[in-house]
Backbone as a printed PyTorch tensor [residue, N CA C, xyz], in Angstrom:
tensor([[[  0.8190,  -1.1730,   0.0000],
         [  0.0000,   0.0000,   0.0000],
         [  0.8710,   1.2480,   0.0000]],

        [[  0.8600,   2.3600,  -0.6260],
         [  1.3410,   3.3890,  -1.1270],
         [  1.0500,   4.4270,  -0.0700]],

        [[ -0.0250,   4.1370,   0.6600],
         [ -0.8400,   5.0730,   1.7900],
         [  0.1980,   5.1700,   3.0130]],

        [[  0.7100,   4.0080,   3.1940],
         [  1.0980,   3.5420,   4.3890],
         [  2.8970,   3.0300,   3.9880]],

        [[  3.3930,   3.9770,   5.3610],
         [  4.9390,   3.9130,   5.3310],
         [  5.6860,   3.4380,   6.5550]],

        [[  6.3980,   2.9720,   7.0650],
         [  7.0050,   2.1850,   8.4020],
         [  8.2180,   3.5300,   8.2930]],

        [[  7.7310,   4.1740,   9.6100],
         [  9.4490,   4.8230,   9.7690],
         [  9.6320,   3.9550,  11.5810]],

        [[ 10.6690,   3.3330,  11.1750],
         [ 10.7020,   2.5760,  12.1970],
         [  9.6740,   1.3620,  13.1990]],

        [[  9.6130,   1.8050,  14.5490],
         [  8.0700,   1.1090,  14.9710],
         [  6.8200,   1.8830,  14.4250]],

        [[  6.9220,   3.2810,  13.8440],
         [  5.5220,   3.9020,  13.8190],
         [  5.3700,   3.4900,  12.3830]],

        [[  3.8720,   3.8360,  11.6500],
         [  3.2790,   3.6140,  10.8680],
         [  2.9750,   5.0830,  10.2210]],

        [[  2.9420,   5.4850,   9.0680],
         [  2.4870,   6.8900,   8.5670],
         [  1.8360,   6.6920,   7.4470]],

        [[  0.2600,   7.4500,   7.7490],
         [ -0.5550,   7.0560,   7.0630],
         [ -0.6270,   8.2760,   5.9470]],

        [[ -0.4670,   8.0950,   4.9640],
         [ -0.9080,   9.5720,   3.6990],
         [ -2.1310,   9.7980,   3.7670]],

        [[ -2.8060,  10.9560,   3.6280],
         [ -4.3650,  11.0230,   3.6130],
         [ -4.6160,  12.1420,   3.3150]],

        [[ -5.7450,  12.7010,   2.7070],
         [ -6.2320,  13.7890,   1.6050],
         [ -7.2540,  13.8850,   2.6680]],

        [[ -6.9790,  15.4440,   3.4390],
         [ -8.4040,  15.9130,   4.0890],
         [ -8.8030,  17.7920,   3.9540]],

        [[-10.3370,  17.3790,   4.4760],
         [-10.6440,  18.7680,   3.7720],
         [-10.3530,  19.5520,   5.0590]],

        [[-10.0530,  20.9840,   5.1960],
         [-10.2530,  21.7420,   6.6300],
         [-11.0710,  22.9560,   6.1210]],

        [[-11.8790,  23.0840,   7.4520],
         [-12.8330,  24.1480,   7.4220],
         [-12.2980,  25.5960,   7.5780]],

        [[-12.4540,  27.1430,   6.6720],
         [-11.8280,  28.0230,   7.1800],
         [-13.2540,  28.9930,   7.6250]],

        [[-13.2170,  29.6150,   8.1830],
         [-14.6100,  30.3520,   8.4360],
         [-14.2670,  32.0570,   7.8290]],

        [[-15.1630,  32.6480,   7.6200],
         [-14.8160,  33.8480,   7.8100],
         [-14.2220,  34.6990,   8.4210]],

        [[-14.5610,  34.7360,   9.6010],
         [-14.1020,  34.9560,  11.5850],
         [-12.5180,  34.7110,  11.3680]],

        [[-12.4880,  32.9130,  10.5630],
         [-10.5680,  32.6370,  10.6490],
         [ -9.7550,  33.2830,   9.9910]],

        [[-10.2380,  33.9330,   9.0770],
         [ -9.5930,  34.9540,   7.9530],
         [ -9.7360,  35.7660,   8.9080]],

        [[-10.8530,  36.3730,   9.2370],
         [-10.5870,  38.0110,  10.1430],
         [ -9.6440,  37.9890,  10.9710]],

        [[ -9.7180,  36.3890,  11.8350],
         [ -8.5310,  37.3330,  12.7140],
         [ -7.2990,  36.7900,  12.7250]],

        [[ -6.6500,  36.3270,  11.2720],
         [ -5.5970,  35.8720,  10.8970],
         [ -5.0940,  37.4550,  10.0620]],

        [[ -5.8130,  37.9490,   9.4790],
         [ -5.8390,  39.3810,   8.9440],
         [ -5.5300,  40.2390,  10.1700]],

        [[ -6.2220,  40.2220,  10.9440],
         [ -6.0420,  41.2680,  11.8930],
         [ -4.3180,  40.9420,  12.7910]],

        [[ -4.0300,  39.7410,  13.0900],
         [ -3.0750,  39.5730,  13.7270],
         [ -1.8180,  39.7760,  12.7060]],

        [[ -2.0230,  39.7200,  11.1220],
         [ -1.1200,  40.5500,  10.0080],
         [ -1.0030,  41.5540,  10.3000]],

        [[ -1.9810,  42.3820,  10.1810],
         [ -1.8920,  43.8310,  10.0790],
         [ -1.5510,  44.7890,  11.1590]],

        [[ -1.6850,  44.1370,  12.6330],
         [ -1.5190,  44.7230,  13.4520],
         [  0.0910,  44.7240,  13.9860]],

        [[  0.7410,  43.7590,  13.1980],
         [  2.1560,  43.3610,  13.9110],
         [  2.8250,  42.3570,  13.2450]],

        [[  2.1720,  41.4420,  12.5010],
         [  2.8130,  40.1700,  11.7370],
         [  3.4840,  41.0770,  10.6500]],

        [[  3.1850,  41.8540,   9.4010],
         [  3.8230,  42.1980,   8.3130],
         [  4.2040,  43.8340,   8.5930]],

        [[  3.9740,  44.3090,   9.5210],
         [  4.3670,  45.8120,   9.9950],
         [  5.6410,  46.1090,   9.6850]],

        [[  6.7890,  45.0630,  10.0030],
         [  8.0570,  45.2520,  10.1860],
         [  8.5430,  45.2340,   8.2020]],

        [[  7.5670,  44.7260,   7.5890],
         [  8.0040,  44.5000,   6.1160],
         [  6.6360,  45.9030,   5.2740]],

        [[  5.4010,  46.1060,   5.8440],
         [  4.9410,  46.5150,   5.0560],
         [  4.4290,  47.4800,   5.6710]],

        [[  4.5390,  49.1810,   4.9550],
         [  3.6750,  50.1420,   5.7460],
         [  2.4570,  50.7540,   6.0980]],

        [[  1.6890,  50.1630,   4.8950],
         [  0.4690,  50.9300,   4.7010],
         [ -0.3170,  49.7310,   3.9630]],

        [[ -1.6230,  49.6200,   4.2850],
         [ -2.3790,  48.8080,   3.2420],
         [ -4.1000,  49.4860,   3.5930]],

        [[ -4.1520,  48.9980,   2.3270],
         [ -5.3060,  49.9580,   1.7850],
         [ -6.1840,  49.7420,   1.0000]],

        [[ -7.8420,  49.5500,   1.0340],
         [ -8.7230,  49.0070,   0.4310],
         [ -9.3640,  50.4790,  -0.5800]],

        [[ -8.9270,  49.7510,  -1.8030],
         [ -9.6780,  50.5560,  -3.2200],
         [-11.0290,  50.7380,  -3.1110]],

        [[-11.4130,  51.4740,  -3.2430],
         [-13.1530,  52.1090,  -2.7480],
         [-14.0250,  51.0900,  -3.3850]],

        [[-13.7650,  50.9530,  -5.2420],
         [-14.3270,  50.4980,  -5.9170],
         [-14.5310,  48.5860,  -5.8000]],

        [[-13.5350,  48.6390,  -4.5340],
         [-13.6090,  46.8230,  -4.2260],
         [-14.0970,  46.7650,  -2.7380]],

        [[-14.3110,  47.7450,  -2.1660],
         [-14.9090,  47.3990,  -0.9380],
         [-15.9660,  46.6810,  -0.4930]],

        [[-15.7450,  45.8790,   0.4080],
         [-17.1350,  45.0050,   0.7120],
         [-17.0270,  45.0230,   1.9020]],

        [[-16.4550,  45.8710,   3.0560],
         [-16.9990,  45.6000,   4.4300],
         [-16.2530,  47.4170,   4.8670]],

        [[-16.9630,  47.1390,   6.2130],
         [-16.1160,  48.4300,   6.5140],
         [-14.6040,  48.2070,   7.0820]],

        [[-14.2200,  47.2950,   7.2320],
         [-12.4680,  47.4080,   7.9660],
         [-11.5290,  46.4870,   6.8250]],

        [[-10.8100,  47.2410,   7.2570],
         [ -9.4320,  46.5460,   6.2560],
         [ -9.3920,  45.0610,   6.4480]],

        [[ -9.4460,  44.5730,   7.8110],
         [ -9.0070,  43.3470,   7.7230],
         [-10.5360,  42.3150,   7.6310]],

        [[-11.4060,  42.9430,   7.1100],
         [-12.9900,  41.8580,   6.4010],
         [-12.7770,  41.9720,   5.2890]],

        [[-11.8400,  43.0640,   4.2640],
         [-12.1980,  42.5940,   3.1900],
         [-11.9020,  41.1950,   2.3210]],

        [[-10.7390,  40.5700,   2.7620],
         [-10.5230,  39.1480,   2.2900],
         [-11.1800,  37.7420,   2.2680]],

        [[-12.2110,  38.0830,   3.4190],
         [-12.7950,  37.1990,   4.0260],
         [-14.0260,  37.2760,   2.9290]],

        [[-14.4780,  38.2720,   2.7050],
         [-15.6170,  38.7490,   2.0550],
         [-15.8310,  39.2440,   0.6590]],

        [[-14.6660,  38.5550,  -0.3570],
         [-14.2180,  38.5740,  -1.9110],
         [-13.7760,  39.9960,  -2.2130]],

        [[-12.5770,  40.4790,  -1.1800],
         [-12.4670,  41.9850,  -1.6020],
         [-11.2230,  41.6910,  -1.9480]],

        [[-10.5390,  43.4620,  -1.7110],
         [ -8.8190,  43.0550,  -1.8600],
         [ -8.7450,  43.9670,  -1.3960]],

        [[ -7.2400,  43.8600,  -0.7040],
         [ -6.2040,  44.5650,   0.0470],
         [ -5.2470,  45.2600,  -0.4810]],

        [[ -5.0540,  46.5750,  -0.4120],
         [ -3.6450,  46.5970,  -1.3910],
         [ -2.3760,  47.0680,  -0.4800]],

        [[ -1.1700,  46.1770,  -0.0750],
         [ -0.1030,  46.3760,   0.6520],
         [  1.0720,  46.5870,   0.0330]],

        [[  1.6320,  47.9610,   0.5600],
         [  2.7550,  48.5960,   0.8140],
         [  3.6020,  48.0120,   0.8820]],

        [[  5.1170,  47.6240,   0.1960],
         [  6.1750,  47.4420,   1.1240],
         [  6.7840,  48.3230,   1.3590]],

        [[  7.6750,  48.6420,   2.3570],
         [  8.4240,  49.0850,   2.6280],
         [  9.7730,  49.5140,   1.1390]],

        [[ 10.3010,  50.2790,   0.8460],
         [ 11.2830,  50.1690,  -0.0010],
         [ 11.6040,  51.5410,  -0.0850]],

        [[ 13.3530,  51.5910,   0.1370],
         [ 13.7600,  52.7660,   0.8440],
         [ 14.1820,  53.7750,  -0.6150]],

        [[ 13.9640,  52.9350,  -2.1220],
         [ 14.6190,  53.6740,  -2.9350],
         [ 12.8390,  53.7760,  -3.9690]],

        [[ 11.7130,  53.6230,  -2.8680],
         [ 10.3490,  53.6390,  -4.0220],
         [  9.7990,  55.0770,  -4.2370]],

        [[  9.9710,  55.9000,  -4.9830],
         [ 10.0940,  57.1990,  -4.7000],
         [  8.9700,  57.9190,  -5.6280]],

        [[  8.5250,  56.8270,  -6.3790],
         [  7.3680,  56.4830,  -7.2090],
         [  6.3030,  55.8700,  -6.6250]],

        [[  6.2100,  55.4230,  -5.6030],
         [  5.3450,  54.6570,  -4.7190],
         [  4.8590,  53.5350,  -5.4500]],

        [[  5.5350,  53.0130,  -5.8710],
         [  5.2600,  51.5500,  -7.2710],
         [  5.3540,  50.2320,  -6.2510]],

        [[  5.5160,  49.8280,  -4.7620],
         [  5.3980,  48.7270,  -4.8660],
         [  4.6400,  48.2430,  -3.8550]],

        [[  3.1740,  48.2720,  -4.6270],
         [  2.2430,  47.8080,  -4.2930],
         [  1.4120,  46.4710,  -4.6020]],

        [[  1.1770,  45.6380,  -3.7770],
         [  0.9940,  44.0080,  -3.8190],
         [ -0.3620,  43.7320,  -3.4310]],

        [[ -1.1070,  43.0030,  -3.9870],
         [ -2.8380,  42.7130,  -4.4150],
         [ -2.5960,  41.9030,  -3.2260]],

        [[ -3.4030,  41.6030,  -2.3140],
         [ -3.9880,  40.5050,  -2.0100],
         [ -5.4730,  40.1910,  -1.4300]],

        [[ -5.9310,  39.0830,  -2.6640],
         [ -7.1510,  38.2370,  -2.7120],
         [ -7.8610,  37.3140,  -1.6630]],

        [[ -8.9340,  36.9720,  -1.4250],
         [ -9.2900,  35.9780,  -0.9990],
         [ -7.9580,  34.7260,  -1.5890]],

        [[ -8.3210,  34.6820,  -2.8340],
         [ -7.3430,  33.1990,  -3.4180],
         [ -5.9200,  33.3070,  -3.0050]],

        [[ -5.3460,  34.1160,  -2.8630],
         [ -4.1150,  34.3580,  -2.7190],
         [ -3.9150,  33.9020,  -1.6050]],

        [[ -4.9440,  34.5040,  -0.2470],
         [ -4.8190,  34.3030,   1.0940],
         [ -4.8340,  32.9150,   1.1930]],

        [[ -6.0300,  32.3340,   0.5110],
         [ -6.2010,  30.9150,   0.7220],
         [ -4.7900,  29.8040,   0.6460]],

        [[ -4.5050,  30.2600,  -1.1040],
         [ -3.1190,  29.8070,  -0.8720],
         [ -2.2950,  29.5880,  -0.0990]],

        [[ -2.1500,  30.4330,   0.3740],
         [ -0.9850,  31.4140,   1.1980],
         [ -1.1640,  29.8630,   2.9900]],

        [[ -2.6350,  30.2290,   2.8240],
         [ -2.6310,  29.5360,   4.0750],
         [ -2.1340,  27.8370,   3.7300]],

        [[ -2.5690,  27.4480,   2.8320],
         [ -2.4480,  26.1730,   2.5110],
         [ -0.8010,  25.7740,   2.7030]],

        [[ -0.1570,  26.7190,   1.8320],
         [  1.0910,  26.7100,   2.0230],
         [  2.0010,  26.3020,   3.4400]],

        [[  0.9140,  27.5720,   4.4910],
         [  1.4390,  27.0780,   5.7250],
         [  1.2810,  26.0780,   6.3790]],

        [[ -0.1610,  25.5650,   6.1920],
         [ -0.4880,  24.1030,   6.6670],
         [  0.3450,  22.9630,   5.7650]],

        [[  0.7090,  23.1060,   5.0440],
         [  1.3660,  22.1720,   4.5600],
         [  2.3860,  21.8510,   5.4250]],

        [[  3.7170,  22.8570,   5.3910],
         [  4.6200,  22.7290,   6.3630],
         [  5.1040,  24.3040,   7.5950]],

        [[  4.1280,  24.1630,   8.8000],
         [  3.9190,  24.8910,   9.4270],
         [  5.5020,  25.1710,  10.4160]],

        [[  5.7960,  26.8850,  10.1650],
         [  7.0530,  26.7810,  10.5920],
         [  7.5480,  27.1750,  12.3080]],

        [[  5.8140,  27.4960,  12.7790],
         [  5.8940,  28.2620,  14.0770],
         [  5.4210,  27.7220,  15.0230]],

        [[  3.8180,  27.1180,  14.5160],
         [  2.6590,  26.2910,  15.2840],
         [  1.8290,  25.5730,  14.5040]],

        [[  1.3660,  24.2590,  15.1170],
         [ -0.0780,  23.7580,  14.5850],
         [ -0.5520,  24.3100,  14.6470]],

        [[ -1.8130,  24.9180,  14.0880],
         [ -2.9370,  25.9640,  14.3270],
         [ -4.4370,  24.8050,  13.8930]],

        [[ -4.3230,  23.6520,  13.9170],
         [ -5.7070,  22.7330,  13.5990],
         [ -6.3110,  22.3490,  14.3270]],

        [[ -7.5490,  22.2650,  14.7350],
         [ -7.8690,  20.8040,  15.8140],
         [ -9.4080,  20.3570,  14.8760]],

        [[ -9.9040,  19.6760,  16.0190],
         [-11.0630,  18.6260,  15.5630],
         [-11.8690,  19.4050,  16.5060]],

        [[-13.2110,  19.4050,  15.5310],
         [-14.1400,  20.4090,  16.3120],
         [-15.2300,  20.0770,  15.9540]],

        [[-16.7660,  19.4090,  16.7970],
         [-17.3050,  18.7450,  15.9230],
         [-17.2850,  18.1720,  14.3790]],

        [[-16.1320,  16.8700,  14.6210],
         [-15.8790,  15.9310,  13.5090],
         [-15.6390,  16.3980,  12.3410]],

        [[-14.8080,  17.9980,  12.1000],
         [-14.4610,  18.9620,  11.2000],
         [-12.9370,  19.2960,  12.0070]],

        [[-11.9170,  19.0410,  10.9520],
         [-10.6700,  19.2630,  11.1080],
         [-10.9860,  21.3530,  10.4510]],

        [[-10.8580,  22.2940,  11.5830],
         [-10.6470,  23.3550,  11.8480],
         [ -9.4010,  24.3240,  12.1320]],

        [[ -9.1270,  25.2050,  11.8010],
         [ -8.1960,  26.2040,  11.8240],
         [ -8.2270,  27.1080,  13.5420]],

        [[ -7.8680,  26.8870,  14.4970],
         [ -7.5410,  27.4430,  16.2020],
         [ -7.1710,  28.4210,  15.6160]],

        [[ -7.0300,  29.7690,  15.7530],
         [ -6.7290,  31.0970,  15.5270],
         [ -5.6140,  31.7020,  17.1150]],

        [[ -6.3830,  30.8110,  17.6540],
         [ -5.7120,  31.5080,  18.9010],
         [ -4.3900,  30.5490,  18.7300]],

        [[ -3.9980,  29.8830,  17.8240],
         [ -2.4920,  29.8810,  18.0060],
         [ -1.8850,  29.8260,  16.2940]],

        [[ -2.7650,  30.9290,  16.0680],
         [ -2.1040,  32.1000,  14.8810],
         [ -1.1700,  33.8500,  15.8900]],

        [[ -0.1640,  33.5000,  15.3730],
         [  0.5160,  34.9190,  16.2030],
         [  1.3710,  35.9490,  14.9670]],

        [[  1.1370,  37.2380,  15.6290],
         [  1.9800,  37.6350,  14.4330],
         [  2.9980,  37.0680,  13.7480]],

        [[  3.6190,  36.0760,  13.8690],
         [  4.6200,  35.2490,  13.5980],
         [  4.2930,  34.7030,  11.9820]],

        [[  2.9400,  33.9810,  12.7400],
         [  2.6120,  33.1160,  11.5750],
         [  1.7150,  33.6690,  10.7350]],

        [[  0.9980,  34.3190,  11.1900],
         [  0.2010,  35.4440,   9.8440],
         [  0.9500,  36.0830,   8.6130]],

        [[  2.2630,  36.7340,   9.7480],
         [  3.5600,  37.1990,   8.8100],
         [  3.6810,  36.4620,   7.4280]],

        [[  3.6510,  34.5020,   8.3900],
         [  4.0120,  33.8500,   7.1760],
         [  3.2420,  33.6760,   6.5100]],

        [[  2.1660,  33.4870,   6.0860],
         [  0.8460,  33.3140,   5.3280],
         [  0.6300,  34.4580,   4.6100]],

        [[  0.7990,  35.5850,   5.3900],
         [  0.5640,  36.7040,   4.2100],
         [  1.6480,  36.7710,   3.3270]],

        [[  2.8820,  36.3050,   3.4010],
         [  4.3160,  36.3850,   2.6100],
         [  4.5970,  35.0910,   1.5290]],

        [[  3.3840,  33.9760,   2.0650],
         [  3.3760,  33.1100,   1.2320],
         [  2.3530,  33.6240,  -0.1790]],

        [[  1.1900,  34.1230,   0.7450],
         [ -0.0310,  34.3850,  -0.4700],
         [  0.6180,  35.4310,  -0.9950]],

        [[  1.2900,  36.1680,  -1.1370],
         [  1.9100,  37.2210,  -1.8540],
         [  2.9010,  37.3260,  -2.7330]],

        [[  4.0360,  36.1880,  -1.9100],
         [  5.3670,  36.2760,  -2.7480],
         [  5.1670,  34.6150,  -2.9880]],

        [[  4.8060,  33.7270,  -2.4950],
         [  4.9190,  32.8640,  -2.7160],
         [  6.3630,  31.4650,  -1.7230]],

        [[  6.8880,  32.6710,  -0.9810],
         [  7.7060,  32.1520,  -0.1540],
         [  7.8640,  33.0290,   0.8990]],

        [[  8.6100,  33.5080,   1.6300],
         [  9.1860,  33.7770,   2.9760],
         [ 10.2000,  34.7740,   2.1070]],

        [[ 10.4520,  36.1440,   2.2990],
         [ 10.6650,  37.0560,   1.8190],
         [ 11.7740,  38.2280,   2.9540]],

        [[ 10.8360,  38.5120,   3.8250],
         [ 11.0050,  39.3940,   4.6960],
         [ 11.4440,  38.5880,   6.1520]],

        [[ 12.1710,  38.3590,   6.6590],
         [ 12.4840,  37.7630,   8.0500],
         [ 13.4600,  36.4540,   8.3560]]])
C-alpha cells in the first residue's frame, strides 16, 4: 500500500483531508497581520473604494475583496510597490502554511471537522501566510 509507510516502529498514514476556514478565521488571521505580523516589512495597506465590501481593512478578504499592501522600499520614490492581495491568494498562502507549518499547529477537531484554532495564529505566523499568499515564499524575516 502506497498510503502507508514504516518509519521505524511507527506507521504513517498519507491522507487527503478537507479543513474548514470560516470567515471569523480569515478576520482574525488578517487582523493579527496587520496589526504586527507584516508591519516590520509593510507600511500601509489599503482598500480601493471600488472593491470594498466591508467596513475594515481586515474583512475585506474574508468577504471577496482586496487589500492593497505597501512594502516598505527605501529607494520607491514612485510609490510603485504595491501588492494585491485576494481571498485566493490568502487561501493559498494559508495552505502553504499548513502544509509545512514553521511556528505552530494551528488545527484541531471540532465537531468531527478538522478546523483552523486562531488563537495559536501569532503575528509570527500570519507574517508567514501573508508572505506566502503574496510572494509565494518567505521574503522578509
Amino acid at each position: 500500500m502506497e498510503e502507508v509507510k514504516r518509519m521505524g516502529l511507527n506507521n504513517v498514514l498519507n491522507l487527503s483531508f478537507s479543513i474548514v476556514v470560516t470567515p471569523e478565521d480569515i478576520d482574525d488571521i488578517m487582523v493579527s497581520a496587520l496589526e504586527g505580523g507584516i508591519t516590520y516589512w509593510a507600511n500601509r495597506a489599503k482598500v480601493p473604494e471600488e472593491k470594498r465590501v466591508a467596513e475594515w481593512g481586515h474583512e475585506q478578504i474574508a468577504r471577496d475583496g482586496e487589500l492593497h499592501i505597501h512594502v516598505v522600499e527605501p529607494f520607491d520614490q514612485d510609490d510603485t510597490e504595491w501588492y494585491i492581495l485576494t481571498k485566493e491568494k490568502f487561501l493559498n498562502g494559508l495552505v502553504k502554511y499548513l502544509k509545512e507549518p514553521k511556528y505552530s499547529d494551528c488545527l484541531e477537531f471540532m465537531n468531527h471537522e478538522l478546523r483552523i484554532d486562531t488563537g495559536y495564529i501569532d503575528a509570527d505566523v500570519a507574517d508567514t501566510i501573508i508572505q506566502y499568499a503574496l510572494f509565494g515564499e518567505v521574503v522578509y524575516g
